[in-house]
Steps between C-alpha positions, in 0.01 A plus 500: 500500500548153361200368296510126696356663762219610414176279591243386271172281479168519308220309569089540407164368653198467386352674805111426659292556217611376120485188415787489298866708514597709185800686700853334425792665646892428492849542539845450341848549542749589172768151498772792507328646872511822315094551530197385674079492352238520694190495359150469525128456240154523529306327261181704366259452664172459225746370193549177382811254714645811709702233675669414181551850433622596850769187522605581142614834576723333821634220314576702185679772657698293797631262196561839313718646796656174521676511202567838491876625337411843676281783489280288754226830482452447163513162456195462751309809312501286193415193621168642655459651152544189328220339757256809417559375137451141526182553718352705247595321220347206648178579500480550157304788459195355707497757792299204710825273474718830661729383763702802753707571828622765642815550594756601777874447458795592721913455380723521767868620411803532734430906533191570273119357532246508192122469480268414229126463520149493249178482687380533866784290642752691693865555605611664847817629671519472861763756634578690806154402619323595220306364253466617127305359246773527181234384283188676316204248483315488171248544574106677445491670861898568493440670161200687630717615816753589328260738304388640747177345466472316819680442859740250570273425770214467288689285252591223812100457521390568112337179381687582180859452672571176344451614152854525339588675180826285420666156557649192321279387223242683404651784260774381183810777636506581877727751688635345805591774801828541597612643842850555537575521878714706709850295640373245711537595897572193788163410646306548244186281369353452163145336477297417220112461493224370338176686566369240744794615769457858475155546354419348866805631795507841512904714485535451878436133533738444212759700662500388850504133331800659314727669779582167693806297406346195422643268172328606193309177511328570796416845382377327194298292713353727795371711170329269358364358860353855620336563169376140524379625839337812332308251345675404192252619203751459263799316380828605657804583381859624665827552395765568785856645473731612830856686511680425816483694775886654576 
C-alpha cells in the first residue's frame, strides 16, 4: 500500500459553549514521504494558558517529525517529553502558573501504524466495520473501571469523568503510551479525539459517520458538525487518517 495515498486532515472548534478554544490539532508529512503525523491536544481545562500548552505540543512535535533522520516513533515520543518538561519548568515551581494538554498522536508508515497518548484524548482504528478504541484514557472513572470499581456505563455519566490523572505539564518526567498497531488493512480509518467529540456522540454515531467514503476532510468536518449539533459543550478536536479502499 503506498503511503501517498493515504488521506489526512485535522481540524478543531470551539463548539456552543466555551468562550475560548484550547484544542489544537495537526498534521505533517516526513520531506522523504516516508511518514505521516496526525495529531491532536486538549488544553487543561482549570490551568493556566491551556491553549499555549495544547499548540505547543502540535508545533513541537510536527517540527520534531519534520526533521527527523529516522526512528520517526521515537523522535515524536521525545519531543512530547521535551514539551512536558518545558511546561513544567515554566511555571517555576508555582503550581498556579501550571500550564498542560493532553495528547493524541498517530505515525503513519508504509506497512506499520503507531499511537501515543497522555490524558483523556483518544486514538481509534476503524476496520472491517469496527471500531476500537486503541487508547486507555487517563483518567479518574477509567482508573476506577478498570478496578473494578465502577461500570463503564456509570463512568460515561460520573460527574468525575473529566478528572484526568496524566497529561503534558503538570508532573517533571511523564510516560507517554505507545500502541504499536497491527499491519495496516485497505479501508481502514484512524481518528483522533478530544473529549468534546466523544465525551458527547456515542460508538454508533461515530461509526456510521466513519463507514462512508467521504475525504477525510469531510469526515473531519461532519464530526465536528454533529457534535456541534449535540450541542457543543466543549471544545472539539479531530484528527482523521484513511487507507484506500482496493
Amino acid at each position: 500500500m503506498s503511503l501517498s495515498s493515504i488521506d489526512v486532515a485535522a481540524s478543531t472548534d470551539p463548539g456552543k459553549v466555551r468562550p475560548g478554544n484550547e484544542d489544537a490539532a495537526g498534521t505533517a508529512w516526513h520531506p522523504s514521504g516516508d511518514a505521516v503525523l496526525v495529531i491532536v491536544a486538549d488544553g487543561v481545562g482549570g490551568l493556566k494558558d491551556g491553549a499555549y500548552a495544547a499548540q505547543l505540543a502540535i508545533d513541537s512535535a510536527t517540527g520534531a517529525f519534520q526533521q527527523a533522520s529516522g526512528d520517526f516513533e521515537q523522535v515524536v515520543n521525545d519531543a512530547l517529553l521535551e514539551v512536558n518538561r518545558h511546561l513544567f519548568d515554566r511555571a517555576g515551581g508555582d503550581d498556579t502558573r501550571l500550564a498542560g494538554t493532553t495528547i493524541v498522536a498517530l505515525v503513519l508508515r508504509e506497512d506499520a501504524s503507531t499511537l501515543f497518548n497522555a490524558g483523556d484524548s483518544r486514538g481509534y482504528r476503524y476496520s472491517g466495520g469496527t471500531l476500537e478504541q486503541v487508547t486507555s484514557d487517563h483518567s479518574w472513572v477509567n482508573e476506577q473501571v478498570q478496578a473494578g470499581l465502577m461500570s463503564a456505563e456509570d463512568a460515561e455519566s460520573s460527574p468525575q469523568r473529566n478528572i484526568i490523572t496524566r497529561c503534558l505539564g503538570v508532573e517533571p518526567e511523564i510516560e507517554v503510551d505507545r500502541f504499536d498497531l497491527p499491519p495496516l488493512a485497505h479501508g481502514d480509518t484512524f481518528l483522533l479525539s478530544t473529549d468534546g467529540l466523544h465525551g458527547v456522540l456515542d460508538t454508533a454515531e461515530i461509526s456510521g459517520l466513519l463507514a462512508n467514503d467521504h475525504p477525510a476532510d469531510r469526515i473531519a468536518f461532519e464530526l465536528i458538525a454533529r457534535a456541534n449539533s449535540a450541542g457543543g459543550p466543549d471544545n472539539i478536536g479531530v484528527g482523521v487518517a484513511r487507507l484506500p479502499r482496493r
